[in-house]
RODO-2510 file (C-alpha; in nm, 4 decimals, decimal comma):
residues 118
     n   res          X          Y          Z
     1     x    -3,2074     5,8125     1,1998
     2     x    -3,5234     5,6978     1,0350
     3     x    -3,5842     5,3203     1,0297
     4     x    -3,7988     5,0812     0,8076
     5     x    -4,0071     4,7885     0,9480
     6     x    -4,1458     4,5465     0,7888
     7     x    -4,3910     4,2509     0,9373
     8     x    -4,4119     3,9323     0,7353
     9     x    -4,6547     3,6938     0,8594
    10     x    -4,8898     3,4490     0,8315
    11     x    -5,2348     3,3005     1,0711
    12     x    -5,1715     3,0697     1,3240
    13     x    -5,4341     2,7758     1,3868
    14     x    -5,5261     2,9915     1,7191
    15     x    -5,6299     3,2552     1,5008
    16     x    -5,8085     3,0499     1,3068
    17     x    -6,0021     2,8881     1,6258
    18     x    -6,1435     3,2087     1,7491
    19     x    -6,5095     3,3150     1,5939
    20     x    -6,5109     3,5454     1,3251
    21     x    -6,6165     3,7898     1,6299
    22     x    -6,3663     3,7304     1,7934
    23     x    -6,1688     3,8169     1,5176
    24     x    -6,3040     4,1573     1,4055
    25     x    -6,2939     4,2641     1,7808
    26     x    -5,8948     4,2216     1,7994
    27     x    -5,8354     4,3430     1,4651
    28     x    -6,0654     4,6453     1,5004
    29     x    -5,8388     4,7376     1,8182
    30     x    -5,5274     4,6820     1,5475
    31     x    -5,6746     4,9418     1,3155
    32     x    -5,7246     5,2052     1,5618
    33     x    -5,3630     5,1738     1,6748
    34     x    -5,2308     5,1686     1,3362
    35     x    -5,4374     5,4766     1,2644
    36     x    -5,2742     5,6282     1,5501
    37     x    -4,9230     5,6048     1,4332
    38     x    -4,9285     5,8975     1,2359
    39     x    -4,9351     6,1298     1,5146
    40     x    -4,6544     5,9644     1,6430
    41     x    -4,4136     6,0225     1,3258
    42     x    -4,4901     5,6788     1,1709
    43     x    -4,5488     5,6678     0,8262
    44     x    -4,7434     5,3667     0,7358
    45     x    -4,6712     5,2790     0,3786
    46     x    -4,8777     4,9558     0,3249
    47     x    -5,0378     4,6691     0,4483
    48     x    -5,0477     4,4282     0,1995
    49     x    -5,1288     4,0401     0,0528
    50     x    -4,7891     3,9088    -0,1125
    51     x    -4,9189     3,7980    -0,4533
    52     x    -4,8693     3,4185    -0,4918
    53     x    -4,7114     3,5967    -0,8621
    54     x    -4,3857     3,6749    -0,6475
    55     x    -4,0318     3,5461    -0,8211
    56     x    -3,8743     3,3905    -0,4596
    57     x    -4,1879     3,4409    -0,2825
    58     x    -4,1355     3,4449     0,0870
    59     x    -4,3253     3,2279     0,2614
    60     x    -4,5425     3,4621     0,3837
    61     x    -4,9078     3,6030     0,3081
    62     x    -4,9446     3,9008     0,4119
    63     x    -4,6996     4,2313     0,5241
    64     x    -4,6850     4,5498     0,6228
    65     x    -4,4542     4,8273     0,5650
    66     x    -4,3643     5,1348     0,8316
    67     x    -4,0844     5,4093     0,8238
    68     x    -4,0196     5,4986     1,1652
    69     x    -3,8936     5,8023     1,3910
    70     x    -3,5682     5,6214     1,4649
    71     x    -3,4462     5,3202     1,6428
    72     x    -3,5375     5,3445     2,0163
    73     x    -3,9091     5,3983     1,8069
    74     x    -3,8761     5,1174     1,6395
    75     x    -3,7795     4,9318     1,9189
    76     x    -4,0713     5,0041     2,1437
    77     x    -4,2925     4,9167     1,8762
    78     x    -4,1978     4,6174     1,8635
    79     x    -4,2253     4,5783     2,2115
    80     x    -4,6069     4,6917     2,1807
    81     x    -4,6798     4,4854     1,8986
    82     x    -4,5676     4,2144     2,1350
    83     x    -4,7958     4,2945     2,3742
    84     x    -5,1214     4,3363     2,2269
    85     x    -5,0745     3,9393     2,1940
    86     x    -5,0300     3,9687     1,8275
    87     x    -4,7860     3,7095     1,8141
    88     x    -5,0431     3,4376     1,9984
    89     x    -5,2636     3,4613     1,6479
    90     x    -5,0271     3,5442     1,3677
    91     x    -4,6548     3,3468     1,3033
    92     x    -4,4358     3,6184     1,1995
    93     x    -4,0880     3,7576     1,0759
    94     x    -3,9486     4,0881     1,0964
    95     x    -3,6862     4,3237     0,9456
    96     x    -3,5943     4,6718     1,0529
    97     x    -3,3031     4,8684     0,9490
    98     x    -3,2012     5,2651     0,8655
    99     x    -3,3343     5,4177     0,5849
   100     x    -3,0338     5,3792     0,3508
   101     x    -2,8743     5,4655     0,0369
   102     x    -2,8810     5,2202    -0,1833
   103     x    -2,5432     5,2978    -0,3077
   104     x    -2,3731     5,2601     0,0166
   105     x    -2,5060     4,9359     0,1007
   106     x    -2,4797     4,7420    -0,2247
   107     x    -2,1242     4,8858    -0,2243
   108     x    -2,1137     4,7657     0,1198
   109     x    -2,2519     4,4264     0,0014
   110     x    -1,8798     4,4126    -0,2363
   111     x    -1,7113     4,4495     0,0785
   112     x    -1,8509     4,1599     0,3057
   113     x    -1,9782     4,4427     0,5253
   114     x    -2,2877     4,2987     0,7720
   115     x    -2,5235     4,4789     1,0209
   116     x    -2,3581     4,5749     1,3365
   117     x    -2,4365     4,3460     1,6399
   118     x    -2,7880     4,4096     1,8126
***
């Protein structure tokens, strides 16, 4: 089943230590891999500044938005996301899930009913 990701995240002081080269040399090797997702089934649907204009902001600055093949996709994403050392520069959060009906879950939500276990 088709899954939604989205990244929440903000800079670390690490990213902010490396030179503004050093910068646009990881993040250049971020777009082309984003670009490539498409071929892989991966629709990228935004990546995004949350608007300081947000009722219950999260306490994040930035996200990004991704529907996904299906789970086992999602999950080695997130296990490649991991490794371009991503996580050394930029403090983040993540949620995933099935694309749902919105129906089912907020009737779900009446019923106390949770995600499964991982």
């Amino acid at each position: 089943m088709q899954q939604v990701f989205v990244e929440l995240y903000n800079y670390k002081p690490a990213w902010r230590e490396l030179s503004q080269g050093e910068r646009t040399a990881f993040v250049e090797k971020i777009i082309e891999a984003v670009k490539g997702l498409s071929s892989a089934g991966v629709d990228v649907i935004t990546h995004s500044l949350n608007s300081v204009a947000t009722d219950r902001r999260a306490p994040y600055d930035f996200f990004c938005v991704y529907r996904v093949p299906n789970a086992e996709f999602q999950r080695e994403f997130e296990r490649q996301i991991a490794a371009s050392g991503w996580y050394t520069y930029f403090d983040q959060a993540n949620i995933s899930g099935d694309v749902g009906d919105f129906q089912d879950v907020l009737s779900g939500n009446a019923k106390l009913v949770l995600p499964a276990g991982g």
